[in-house]
C-alpha positions in Angstrom: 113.2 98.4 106.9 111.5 96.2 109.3 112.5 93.8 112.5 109.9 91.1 112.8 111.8 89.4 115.3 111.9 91.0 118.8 115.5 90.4 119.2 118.2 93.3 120.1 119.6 95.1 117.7 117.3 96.6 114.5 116.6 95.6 110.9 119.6 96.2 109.8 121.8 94.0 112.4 122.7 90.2 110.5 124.6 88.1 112.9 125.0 85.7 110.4 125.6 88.0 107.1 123.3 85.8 105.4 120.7 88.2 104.3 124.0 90.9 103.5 125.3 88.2 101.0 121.8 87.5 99.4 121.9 91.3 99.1 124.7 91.5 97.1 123.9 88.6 95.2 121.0 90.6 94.4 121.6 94.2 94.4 126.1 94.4 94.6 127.1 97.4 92.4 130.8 95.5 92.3 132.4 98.8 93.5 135.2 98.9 96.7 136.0 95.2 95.2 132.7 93.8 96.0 130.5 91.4 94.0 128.2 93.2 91.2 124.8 91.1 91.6 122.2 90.4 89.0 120.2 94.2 89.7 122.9 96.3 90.5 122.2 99.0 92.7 118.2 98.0 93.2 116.9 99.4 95.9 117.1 96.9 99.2 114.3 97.3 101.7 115.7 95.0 104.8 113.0 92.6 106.9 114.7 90.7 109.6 112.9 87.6 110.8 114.6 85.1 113.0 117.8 83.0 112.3 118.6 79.5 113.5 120.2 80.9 117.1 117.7 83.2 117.9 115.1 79.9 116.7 116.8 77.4 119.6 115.1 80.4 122.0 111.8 80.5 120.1 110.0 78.5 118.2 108.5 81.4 115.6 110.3 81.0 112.8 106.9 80.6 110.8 105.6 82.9 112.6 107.9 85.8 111.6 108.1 84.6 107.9 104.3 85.3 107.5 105.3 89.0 109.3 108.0 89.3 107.1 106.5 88.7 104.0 103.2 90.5 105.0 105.4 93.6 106.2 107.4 93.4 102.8 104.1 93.0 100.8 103.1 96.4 102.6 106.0 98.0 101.4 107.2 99.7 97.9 108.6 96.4 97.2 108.0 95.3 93.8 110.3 92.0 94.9 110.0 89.8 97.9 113.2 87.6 98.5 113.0 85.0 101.4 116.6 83.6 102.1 115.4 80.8 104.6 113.7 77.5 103.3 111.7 74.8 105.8 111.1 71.3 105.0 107.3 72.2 106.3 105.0 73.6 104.3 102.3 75.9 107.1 98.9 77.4 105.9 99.8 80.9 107.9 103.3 81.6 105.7 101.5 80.6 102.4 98.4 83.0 103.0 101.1 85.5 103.4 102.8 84.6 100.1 99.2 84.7 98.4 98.1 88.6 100.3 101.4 88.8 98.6 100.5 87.9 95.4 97.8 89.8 95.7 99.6 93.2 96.2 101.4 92.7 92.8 104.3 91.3 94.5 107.2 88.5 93.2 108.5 86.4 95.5 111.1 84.7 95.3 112.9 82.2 97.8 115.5 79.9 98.0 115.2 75.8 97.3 117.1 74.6 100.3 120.8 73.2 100.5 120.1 69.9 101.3 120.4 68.9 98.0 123.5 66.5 98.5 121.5 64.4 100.9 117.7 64.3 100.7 116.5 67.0 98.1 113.1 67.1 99.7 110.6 70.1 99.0 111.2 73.5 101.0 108.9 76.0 101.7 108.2 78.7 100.7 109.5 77.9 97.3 107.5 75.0 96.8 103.9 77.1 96.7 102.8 77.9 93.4 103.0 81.3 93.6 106.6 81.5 94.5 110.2 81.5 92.1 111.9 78.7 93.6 115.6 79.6 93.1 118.6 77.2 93.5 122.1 78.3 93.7 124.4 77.9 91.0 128.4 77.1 90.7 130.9 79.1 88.5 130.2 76.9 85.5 126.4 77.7 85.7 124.9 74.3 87.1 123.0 73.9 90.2 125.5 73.7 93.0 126.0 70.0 94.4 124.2 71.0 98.2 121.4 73.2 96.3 117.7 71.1 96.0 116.9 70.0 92.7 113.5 68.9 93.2 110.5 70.4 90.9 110.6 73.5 93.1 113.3 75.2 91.2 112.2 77.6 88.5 115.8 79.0 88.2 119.6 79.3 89.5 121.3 82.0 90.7 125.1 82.3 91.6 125.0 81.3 95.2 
């Protein structure tokens, strides 16, 4: 794996177990009582980019999105997953998505949860060149918080 974000700790540390759940939404086998995800057992190559307390320290969550997905296009990833939305959309974090592209990568991000009050575009789902995924509730709909705007492509349990 790969830490983009200077912080203690190493790519593998989640202080908010965000990027563990979006794991095992992807990737959970189901075993020891755990969830079985939509590629069991796929392979999980972890890039840790800044969360919102190590943000109110520095400013760079953009800038370690366009690490994260540039590091992640370098890899043996065939599928980029970016758990993080931003209501901005920057020129240096879409150029990554697109050297992306350009490696033969997916990506794939989340819509937002904002849904329930603004539903505005996030980013990066919103670039063309991105799956813009929305979570879904136990009866298969998107999830009241999750955006609904025309960035979604498709929902996901979440």
């Amino acid at each position: 794996g790969v830490d983009v974000t200077g912080a203690p700790g190493d790519e593998t540390d989640d202080y908010r177990g965000h990027g563990t759940t979006m794991a095992e939404l992807i990737a959970g086998t189901g075993e020891g009582g755990g969830l079985k995800g939509l590629a069991p057992g796929a392979e999980i190559i972890p890039v840790r980019m800044s969360d919102a307390s190590f943000m109110s320290k520095r400013r760079t969550v953009i800038g370690d999105m366009k690490k994260a997905i540039r590091a992640a296009a370098d890899s043996d990833a065939q599928i980029i997953n970016v758990s993080m939305a931003d209501d901005f959309s920057q020129r240096e974090a879409h150029e990554a998505v697109k050297y992306a592209e350009s490696k033969g990568k997916l990506v794939i991000a989340g819509v937002g949860n904002g849904g329930d009050k603004e539903n505005r575009k996030q980013y990066p789902a919103s670039y063309p060149e991105v799956v813009g995924v929305a979570s879904a509730d136990r009866t298969g709909k998107v999830s009241y918080y999750s955006q609904h705007s025309g960035s979604v492509d498709v929902a996901s349990p979440g």
